[in-house]
N, CA and C of each residue as an Amber inpcrd file, in Angstrom:
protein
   273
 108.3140000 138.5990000 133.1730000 107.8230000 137.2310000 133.1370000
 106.9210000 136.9750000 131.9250000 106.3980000 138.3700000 131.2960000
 105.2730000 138.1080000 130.2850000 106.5070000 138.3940000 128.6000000
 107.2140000 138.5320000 129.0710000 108.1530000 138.4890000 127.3690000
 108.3270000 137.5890000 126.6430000 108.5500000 136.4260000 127.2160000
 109.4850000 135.0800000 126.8220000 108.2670000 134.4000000 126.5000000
 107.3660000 134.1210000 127.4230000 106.3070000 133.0070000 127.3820000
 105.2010000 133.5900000 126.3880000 105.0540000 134.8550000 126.2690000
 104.3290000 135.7380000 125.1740000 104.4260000 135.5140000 124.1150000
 105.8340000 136.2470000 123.4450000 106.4140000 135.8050000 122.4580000
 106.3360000 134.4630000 121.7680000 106.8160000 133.6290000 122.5290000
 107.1310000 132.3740000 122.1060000 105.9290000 131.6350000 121.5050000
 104.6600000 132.1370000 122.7550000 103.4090000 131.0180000 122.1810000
 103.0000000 131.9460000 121.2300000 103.1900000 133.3420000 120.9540000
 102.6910000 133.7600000 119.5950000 103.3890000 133.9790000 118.5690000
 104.6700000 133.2490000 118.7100000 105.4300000 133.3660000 117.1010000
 104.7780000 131.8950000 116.9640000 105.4540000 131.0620000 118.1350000
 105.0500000 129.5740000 117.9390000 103.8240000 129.4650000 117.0930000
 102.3370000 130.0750000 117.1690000 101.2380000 129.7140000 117.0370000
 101.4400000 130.2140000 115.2730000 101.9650000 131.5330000 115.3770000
 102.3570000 131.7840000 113.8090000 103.0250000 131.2830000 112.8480000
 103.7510000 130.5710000 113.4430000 104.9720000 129.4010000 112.4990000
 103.8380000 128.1060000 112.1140000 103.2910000 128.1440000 113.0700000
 102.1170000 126.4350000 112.9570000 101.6280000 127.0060000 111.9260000
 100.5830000 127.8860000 112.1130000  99.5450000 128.1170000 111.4550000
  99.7650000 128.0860000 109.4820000 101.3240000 128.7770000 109.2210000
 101.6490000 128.7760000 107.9260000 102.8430000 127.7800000 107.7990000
 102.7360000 126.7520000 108.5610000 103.3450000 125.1090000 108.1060000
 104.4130000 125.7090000 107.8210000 105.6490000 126.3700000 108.3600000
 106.9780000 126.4690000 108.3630000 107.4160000 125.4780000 108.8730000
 108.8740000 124.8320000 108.5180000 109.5640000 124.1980000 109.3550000
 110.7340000 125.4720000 109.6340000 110.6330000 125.8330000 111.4220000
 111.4380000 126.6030000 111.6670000 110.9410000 126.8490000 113.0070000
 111.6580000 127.9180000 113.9520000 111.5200000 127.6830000 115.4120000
 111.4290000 129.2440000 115.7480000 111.4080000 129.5460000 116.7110000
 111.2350000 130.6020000 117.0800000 112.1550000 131.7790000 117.6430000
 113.3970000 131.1590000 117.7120000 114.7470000 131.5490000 117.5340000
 115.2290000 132.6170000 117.3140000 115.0130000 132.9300000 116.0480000
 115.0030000 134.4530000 114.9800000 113.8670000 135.2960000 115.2800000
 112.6370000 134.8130000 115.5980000 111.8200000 135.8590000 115.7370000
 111.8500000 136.6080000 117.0080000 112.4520000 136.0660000 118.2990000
 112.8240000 136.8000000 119.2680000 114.1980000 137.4530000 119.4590000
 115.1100000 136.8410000 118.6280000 115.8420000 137.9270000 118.1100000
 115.3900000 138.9540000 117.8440000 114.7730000 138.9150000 117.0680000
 114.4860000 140.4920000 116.0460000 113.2860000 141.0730000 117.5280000
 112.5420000 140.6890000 118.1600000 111.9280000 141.4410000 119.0470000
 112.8880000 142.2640000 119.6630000 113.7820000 140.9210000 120.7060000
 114.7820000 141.4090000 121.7060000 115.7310000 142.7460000 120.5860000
 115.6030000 142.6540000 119.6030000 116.4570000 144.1390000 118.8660000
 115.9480000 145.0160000 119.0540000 114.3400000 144.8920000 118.7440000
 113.5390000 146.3100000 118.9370000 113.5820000 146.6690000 119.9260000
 113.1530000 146.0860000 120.9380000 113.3100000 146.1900000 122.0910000
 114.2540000 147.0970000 122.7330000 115.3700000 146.8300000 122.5250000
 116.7090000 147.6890000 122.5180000 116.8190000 149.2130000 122.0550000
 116.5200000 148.6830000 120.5250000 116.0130000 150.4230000 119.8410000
 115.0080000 151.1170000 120.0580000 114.0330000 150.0770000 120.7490000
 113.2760000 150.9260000 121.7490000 113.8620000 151.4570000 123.0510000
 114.1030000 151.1650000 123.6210000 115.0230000 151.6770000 124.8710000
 115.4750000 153.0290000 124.5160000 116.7560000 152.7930000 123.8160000
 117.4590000 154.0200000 123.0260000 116.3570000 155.5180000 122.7890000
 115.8160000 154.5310000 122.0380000 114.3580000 155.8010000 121.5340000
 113.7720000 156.7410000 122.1800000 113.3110000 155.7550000 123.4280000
 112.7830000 156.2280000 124.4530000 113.8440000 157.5690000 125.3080000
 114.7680000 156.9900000 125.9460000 115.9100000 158.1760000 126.3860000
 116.2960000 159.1200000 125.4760000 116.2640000 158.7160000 123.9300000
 116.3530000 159.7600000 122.9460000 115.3690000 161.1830000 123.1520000
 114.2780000 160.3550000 123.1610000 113.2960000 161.1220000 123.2170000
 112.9350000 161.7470000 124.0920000 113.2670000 161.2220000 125.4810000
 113.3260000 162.1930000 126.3280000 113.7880000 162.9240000 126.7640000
 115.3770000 162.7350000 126.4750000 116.2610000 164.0440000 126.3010000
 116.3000000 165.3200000 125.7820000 115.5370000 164.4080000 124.3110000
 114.9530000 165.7640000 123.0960000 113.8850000 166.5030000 123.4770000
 113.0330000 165.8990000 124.1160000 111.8540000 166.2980000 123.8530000
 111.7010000 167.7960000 125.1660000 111.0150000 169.1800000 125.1280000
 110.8950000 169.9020000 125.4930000 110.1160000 170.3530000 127.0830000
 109.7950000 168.8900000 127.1180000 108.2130000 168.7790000 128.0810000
 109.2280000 168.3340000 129.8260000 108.1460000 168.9870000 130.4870000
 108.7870000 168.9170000 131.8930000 107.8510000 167.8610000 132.2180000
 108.2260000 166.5540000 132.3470000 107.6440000 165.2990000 132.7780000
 108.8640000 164.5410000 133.5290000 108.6620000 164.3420000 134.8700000
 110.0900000 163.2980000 135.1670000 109.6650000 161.8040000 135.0350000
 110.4360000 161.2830000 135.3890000 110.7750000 159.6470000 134.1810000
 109.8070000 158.7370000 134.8340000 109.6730000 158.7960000 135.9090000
 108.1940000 158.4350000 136.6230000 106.7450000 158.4780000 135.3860000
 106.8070000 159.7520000 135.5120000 105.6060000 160.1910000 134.6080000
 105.0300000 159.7600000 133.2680000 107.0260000 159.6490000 132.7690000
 107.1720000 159.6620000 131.4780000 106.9730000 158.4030000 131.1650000
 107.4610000 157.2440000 131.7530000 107.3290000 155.7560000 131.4820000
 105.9840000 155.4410000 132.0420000 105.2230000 155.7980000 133.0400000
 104.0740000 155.0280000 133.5890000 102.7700000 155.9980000 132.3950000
 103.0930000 157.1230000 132.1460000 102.4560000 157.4860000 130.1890000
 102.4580000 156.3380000 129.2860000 104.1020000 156.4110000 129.3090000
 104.2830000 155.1680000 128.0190000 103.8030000 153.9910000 128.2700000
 103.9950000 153.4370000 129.3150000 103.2280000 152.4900000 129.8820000
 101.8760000 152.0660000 129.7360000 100.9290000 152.5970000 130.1540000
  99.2950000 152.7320000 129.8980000  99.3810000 152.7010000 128.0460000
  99.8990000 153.6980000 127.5770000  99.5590000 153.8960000 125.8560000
 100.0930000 152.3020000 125.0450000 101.4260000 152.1330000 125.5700000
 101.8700000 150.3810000 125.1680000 101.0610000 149.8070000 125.6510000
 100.5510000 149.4740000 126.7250000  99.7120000 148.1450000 127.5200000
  98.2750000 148.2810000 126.5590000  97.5960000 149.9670000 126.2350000
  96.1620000 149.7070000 125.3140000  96.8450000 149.1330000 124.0530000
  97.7470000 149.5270000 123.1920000  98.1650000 149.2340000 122.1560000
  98.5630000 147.4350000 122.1700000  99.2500000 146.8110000 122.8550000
  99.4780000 145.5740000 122.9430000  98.1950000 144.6660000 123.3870000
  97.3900000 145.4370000 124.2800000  96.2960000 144.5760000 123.9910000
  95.0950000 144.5570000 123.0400000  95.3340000 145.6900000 122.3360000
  94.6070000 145.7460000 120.8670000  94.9870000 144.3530000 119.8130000
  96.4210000 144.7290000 120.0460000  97.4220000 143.5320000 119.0110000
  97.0840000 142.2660000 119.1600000  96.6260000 142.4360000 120.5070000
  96.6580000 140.6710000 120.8430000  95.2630000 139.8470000 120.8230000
  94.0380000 140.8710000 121.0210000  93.2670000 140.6720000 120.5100000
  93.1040000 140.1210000 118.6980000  93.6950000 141.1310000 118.0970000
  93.5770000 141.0200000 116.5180000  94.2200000 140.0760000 116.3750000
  95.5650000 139.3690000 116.8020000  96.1410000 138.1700000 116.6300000
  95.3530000 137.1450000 117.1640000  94.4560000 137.2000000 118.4120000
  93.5900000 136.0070000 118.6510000  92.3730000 135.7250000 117.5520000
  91.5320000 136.9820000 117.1960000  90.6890000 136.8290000 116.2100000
  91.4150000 136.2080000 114.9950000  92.7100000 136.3510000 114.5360000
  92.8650000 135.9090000 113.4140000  93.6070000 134.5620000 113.1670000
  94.0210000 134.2380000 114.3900000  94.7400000 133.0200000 114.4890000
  93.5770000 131.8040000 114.5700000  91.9570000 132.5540000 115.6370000
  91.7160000 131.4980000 115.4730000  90.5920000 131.0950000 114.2180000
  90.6980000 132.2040000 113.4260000  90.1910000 132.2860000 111.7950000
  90.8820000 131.1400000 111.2330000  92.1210000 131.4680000 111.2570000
  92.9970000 130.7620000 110.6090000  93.0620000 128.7870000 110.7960000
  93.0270000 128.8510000 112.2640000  92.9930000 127.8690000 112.9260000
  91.7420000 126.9760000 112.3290000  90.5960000 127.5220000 112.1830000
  88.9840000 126.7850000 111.9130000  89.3520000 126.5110000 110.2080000
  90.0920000 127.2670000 109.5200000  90.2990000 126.3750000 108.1460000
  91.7520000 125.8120000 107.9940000  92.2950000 126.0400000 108.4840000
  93.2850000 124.3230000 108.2230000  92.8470000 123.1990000 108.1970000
  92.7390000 122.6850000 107.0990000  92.3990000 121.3140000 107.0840000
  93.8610000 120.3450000 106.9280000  93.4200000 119.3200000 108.1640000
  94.3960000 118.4970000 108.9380000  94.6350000 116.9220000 107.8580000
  95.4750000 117.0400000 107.1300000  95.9390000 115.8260000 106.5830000
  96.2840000 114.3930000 107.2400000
């Protein structure tokens, strides 16, 4: 439920901010790709990888380490959007 509505208001807010005319279209494309090659990655990696963790373990790991990491991101995108936001000056 948090992908679509995520995404959207933070490409959206990024397209405003540098006065593109363009939509948000392509940029969830290219998420929804990673996304994918993330997937892949992930089973890659756990196939490869040497460690006795079952997939339980292994995703609710990955889990916690993505969730600190994404909310690092989203912080730094709020600090800077609303930097950004306080000098646009509105014609």
């Amino acid at each position: 439920m948090g992908y679509i509505p995520f995404n959207s208001i933070l490409f959206d807010r990024m397209i405003a901010s540098y006065k593109l005319k363009a939509n948000v279209g392509y940029f969830m494309y290219l998420v929804d790709a990673f996304g994918y090659v993330a997937s892949a990655g992930v089973i890659i990696l756990k196939g490869t990888m040497d460690v006795n963790l079952s997939w339980t373990d292994f995703f609710s790991n990955g889990l916690v380490v993505l969730s600190l990491i994404g909310i690092l991101f989203s912080i730094l995108n709020m600090i800077y959007f609303s930097k950004k936001y306080k000098t646009i000056q509105y014609e």
